[in-house]
Structure formats: C-alpha cells, structure tokens
C-alpha positions as CSV (number, residue, x, y, z in Angstrom):
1,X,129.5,70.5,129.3
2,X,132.3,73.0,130.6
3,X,134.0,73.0,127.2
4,X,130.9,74.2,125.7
5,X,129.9,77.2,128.3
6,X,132.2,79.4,126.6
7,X,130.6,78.4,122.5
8,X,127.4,79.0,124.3
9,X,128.0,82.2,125.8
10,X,129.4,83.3,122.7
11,X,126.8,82.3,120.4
12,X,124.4,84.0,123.5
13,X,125.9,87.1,123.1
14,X,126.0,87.1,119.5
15,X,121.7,86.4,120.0
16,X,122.0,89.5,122.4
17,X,123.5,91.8,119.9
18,X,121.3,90.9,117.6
19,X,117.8,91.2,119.0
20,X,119.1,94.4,120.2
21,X,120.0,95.4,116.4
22,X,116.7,94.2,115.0
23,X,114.7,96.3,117.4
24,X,117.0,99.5,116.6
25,X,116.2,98.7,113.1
26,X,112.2,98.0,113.8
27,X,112.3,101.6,115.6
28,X,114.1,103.6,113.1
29,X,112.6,101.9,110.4
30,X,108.9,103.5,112.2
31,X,110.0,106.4,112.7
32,X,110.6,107.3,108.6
33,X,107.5,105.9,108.2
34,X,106.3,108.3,110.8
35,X,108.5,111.2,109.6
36,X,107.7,110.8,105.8
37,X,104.2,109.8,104.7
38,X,104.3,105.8,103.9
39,X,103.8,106.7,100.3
40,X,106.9,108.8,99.8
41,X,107.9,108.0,97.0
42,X,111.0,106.0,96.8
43,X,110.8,105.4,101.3
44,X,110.0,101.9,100.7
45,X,112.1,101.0,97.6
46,X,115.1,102.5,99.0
47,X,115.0,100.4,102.4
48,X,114.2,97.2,100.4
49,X,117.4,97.8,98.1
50,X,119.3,99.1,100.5
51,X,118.4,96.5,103.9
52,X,118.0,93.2,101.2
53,X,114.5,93.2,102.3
54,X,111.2,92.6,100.9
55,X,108.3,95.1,102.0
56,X,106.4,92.9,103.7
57,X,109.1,92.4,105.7
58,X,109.9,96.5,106.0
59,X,106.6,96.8,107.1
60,X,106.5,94.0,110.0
61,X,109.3,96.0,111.7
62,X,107.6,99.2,111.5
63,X,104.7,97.3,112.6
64,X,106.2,95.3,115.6
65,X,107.4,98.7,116.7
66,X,104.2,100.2,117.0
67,X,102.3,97.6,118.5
68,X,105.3,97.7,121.2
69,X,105.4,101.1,122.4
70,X,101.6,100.7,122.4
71,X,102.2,98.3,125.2
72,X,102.4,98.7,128.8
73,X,105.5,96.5,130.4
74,X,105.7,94.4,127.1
75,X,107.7,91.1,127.4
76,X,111.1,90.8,125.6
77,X,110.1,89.2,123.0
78,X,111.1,89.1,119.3
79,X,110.3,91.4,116.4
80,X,109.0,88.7,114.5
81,X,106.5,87.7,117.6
82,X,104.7,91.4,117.6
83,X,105.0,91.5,113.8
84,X,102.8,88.6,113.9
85,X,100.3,89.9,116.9
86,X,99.8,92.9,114.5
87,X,99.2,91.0,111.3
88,X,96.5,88.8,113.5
89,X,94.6,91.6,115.9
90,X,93.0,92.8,113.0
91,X,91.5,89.3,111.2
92,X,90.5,87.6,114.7
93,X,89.2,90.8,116.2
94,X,91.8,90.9,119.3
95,X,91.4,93.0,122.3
96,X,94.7,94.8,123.7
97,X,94.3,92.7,126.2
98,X,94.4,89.2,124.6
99,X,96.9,90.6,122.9
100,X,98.6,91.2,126.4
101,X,98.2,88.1,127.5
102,X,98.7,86.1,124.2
103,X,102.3,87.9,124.1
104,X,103.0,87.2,128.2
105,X,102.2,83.4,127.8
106,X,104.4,83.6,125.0
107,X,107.2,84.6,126.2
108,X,106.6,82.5,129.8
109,X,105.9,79.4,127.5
110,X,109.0,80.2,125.1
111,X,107.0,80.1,122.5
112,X,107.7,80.5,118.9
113,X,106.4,82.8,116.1
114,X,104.6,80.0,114.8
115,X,103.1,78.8,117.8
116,X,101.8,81.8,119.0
117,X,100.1,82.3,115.7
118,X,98.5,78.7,115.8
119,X,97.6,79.6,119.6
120,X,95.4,82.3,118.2
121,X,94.1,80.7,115.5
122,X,93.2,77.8,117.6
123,X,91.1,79.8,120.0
124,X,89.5,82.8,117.7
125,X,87.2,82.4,114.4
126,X,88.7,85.3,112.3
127,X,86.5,87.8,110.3
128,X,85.3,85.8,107.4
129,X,84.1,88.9,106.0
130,X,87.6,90.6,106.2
131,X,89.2,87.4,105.0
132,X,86.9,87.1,102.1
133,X,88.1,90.6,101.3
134,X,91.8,90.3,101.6
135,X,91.4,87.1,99.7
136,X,89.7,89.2,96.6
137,X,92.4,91.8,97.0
138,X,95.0,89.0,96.6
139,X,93.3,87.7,93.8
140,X,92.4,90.8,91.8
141,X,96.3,91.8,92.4
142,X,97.4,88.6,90.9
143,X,95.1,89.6,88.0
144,X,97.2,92.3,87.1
145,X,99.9,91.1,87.7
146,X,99.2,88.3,84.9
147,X,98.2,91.0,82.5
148,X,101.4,92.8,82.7
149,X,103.4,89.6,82.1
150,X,105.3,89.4,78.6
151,X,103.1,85.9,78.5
152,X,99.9,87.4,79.0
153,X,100.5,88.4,75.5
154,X,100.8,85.0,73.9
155,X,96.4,84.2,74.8
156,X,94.4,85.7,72.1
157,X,93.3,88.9,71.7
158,X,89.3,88.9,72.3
159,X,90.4,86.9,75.3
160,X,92.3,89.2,76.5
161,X,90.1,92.2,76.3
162,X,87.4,90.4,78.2
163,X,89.9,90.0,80.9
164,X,91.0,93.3,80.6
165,X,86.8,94.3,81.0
166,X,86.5,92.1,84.0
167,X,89.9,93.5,85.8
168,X,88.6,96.6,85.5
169,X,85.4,95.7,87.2
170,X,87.0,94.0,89.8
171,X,88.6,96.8,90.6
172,X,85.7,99.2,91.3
173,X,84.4,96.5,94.2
C-alpha cells in the first residue's frame, strides 16, 4: 500500500484540479448566459465548437451553477450531481428543501449521479402531465427533424404533404 500513496495522491490531486476547473467552467459558462440573452445568436454554437460540447451539456453547467448559488452551505459535490437535481426539480415537483436534503445525503452517502437520480425517482411520482408534454415536444421535434432529412424525400409525395399538414398542426398544440 505505501508504493501506491504517492499514484493515489497524484491521481487525487489531478481529481482536485479538475472539479475545481469544471465549476470555473459551470460559472463562467452562467454568467454569458446571464450577460447575453440565451438566444444570442451564435452564444451557444460558439461554446459547443469551441468547448467539444453538446448543448445539453452547455446548459447542465449553466444549470448546476445556478441551482448552487441558489443554495445555502451546498455540499461539495459534482457539476454533474446539481445538473441532474435541476433537470429533476421541475418533473417531480421538488421543494428546495428536498432538494437540500436529497444533495446532503448524497454527498454523506457518496453517492453517484445515477443514484441520486434513481433515489428521487424512487420516492416522487413525477408530473405525468409535464412528462406527457415534454414527451410530445420530443416527438413533434423528431418530426421535423425527419422532414428535413435528404430521405424524407425518397416516401411519396401525397404522403408527404399529409405529414407536412399534420406537423404543422402539431405544432400549434
């Protein structure tokens, strides 16, 4: 065990440095979003091209900021663990104070991302009206999506007009 206590603390440090980094990132990355309106064109696109990130993922560090600073003495946990306790306040209807304690147990428990979010699934029903919806949204997205593909183009063209109708009404829901 001795000749590993230095790999360790090396590796350990290296962890340090980086959770450090990702939470610079997670704030400065809020505070554009904050500075420029989150539809400025070309805030979001530039980040992705320029951090090799997708913007979900831009998104969950602006997001894990904000839900931080909105916490009194928040435990040190990752920017992937308040990421996560954003995305799930809203669907199971979290108070700031399950959220509280959801994150202290956490961190006291050493939980993972993943466990935490099956922790709160386990004990909340979410909003099956607010799922239904984000579920439509997904699938009405996908729908264009499809018609914009080079593929699309290949199904006939009646059938695709009727698609085209039906998009379009989807839309005004």
């Amino acid at each position: 065990m001795d000749d590993l206590a230095p790999i360790i603390e090396e590796i350990g440090k290296k962890w340090d440095v980086n959770k450090k980094i990702s939470w610079e990132l997670a704030e400065m990355v809020s505070d554009a979003y904050a500075e420029f309106d989150s539809h400025k064109q070309g805030l979001s696109a530039g980040l992705q091209i320029r951090m090799g990130k997708t913007s979900t993922q831009i998104y969950s560090y602006r997001n894990a900021w904000q839900m931080k600073i909105n916490m009194y003495n928040s435990p040190e946990l990752s920017v992937s663990h308040y990421a996560k306790m954003h995305d799930l306040c809203k669907p199971y209807e979290l108070s700031f104070t399950d959220i509280s304690e959801y994150l202290e147990t956490a961190y006291s428990e050493g939980w993972s991302v993943r466990q935490l979010a099956q922790e709160v699934a386990n004990n909340h029903d979410p909003d099956q009206e607010l799922k239904d919806r984000q579920y439509f949204e997904t699938t009405v997205k996908r729908m264009r999506k499809c018609w914009s593909l080079p593929l699309f183009n290949e199904i006939p063209k009646e059938t695709r007009a009727v698609y085209y109708d039906l998009l379009k009404e989807l839309e005004k829901i």
